[in-house]
C-alpha positions as CSV (number, residue, x, y, z in Angstrom):
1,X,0.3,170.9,21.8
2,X,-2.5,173.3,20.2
3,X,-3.9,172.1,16.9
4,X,-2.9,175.0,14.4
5,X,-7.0,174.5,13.1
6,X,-7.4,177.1,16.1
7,X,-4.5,179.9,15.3
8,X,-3.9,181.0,11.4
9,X,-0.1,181.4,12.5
10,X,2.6,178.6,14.2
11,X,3.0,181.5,16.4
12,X,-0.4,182.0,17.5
13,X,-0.8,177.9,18.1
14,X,2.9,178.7,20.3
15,X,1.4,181.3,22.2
16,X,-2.1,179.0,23.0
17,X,0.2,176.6,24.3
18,X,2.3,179.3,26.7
19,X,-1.5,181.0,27.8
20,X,-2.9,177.1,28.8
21,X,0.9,176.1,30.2
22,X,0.8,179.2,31.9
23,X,-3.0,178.8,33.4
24,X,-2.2,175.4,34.6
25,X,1.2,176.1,35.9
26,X,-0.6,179.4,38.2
27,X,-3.8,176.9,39.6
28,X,-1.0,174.4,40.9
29,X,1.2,177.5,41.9
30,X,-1.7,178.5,44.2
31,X,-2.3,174.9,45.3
32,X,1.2,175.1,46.7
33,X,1.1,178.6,48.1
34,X,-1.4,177.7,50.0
35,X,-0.2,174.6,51.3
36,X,3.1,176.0,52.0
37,X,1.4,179.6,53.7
38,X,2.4,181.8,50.6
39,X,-0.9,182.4,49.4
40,X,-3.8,183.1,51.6
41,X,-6.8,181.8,51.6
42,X,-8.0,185.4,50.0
43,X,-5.2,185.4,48.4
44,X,-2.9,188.3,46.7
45,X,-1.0,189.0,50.2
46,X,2.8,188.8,48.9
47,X,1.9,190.6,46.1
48,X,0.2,193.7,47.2
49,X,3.1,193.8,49.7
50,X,5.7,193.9,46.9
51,X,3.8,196.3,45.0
52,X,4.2,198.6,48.3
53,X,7.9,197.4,48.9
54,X,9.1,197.8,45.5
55,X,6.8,201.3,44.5
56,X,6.3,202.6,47.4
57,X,3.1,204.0,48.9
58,X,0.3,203.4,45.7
59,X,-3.8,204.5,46.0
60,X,-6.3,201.7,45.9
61,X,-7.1,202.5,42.8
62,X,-3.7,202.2,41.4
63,X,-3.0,199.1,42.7
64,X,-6.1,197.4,41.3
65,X,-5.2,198.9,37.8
66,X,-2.1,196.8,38.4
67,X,-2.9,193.6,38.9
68,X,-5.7,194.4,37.6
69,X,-8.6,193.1,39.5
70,X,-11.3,195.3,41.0
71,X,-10.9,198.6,43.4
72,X,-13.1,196.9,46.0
73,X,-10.9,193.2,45.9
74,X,-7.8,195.9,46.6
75,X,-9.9,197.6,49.1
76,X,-11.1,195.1,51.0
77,X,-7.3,193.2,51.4
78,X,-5.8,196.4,51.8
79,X,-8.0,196.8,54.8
80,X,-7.9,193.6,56.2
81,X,-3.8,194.3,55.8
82,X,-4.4,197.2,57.9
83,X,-6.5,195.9,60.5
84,X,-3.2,193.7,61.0
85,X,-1.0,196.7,60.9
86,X,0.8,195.1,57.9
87,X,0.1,198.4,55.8
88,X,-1.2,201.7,56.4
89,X,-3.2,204.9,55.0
90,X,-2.1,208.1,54.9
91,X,-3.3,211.5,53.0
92,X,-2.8,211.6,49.5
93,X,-1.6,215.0,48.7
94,X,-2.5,215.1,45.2
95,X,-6.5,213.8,46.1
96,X,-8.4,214.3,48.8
97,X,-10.3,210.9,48.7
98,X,-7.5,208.4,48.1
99,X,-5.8,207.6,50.4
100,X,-2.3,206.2,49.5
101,X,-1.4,203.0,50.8
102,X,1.9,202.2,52.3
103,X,3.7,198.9,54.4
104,X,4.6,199.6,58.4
105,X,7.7,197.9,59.5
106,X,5.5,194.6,60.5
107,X,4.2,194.4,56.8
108,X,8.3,194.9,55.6
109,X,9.1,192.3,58.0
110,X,6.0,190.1,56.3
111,X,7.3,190.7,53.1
112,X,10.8,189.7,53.5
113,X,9.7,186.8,55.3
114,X,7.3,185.5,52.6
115,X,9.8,185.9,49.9
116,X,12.9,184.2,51.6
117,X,10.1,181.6,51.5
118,X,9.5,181.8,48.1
119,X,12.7,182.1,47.1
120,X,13.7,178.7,48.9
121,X,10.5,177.1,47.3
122,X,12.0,177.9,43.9
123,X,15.3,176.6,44.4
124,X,14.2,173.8,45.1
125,X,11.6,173.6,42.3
126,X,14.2,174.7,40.0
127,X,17.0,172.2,40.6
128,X,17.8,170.3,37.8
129,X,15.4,172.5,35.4
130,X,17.7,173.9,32.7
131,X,18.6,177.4,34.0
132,X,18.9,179.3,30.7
133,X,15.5,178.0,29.3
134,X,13.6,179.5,32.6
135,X,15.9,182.7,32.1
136,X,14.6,182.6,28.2
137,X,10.9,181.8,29.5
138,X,11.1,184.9,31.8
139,X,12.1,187.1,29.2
140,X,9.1,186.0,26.9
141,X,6.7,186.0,30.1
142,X,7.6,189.7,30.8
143,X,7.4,190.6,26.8
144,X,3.9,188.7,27.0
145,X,2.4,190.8,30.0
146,X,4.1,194.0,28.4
147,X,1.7,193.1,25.4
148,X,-1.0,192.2,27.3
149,X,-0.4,195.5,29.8
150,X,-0.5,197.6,26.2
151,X,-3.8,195.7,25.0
152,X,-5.6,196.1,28.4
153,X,-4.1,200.1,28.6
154,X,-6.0,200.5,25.4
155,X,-9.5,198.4,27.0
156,X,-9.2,200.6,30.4
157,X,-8.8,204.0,28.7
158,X,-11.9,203.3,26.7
159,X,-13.9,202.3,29.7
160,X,-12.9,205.3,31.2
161,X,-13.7,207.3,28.5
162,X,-17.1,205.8,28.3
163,X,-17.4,206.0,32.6
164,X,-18.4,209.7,33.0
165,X,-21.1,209.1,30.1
166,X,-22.7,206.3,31.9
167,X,-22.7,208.4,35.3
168,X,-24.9,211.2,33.4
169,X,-27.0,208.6,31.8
């Protein structure tokens, strides 16, 4: 797949190939969420819902530092959630001006429906894909985006570091 001229290690070359694989495989996974109602047009619906579902009630804030896309993306699909009583705000006890986040019944209801869905859809993408290779490419996908979560940790506490600095500026 990728030339080795581009990585000094066979590994390196390995992981070029899983990043592009990986690209290519999400743009036709949200081709097919959207034509099969998984994935809205603004997208990020299921998964703000299972962030709710499986951590319970989360700040803006914390759930764009998860993804991690931008407070105001969260902000604006969290409200558009709650305009359609899929989710809810409620006082944050330890902060005044975030508000925590958390899914009504209706956005429980949502959730569970989207990922019976899902889960159907990947059956039947699955079937007759070798089961212990997808098992072995989970388990390097996870330790990927735990290596990835450790190299962005480091990039967002030095641009919060450098935040306040810019704000006196």
């Amino acid at each position: 797949m990728a030339e080795r001229k581009y990585s000094r290690t066979v590994g390196g070359a390995a992981l070029m190939d899983v990043i592009v694989l990986t690209l290519a495989a999400s743009f036709k996974l949200r081709a097919l969420g959207r034509r099969t109602g998984l994935v809205s047009a603004r997208g990020g619906v299921w998964g703000l819902l299972r962030s709710l579902k499986l951590e319970g009630p989360l700040t803006v804030p914390e759930l764009a530092r998860m993804r991690p896309v931008t407070r105001q993306h969260i902000q604006k699909l969290a409200d558009e959630l709650a305009a359609q009583g899929l989710v809810a705000f409620e006082p944050n006890p330890a902060h005044k001006r975030s508000q925590l986040v958390r899914l009504t019944p209706a956005g429980e209801r949502l959730f569970e429906q989207l990922t019976r869905r899902f889960g159907r859809l990947a059956d039947e993408i699955a079937r007759g894909l070798d089961e212990k290779k997808l098992a072995l490419t989970a388990e390097t996908l996870a330790a990927l985006a735990a290596r990835l979560d450790a190299a962005l940790g480091d990039a967002v506490d030095e641009d919060q570091a450098e935040a306040p600095r810019r704000r006196r500026a």
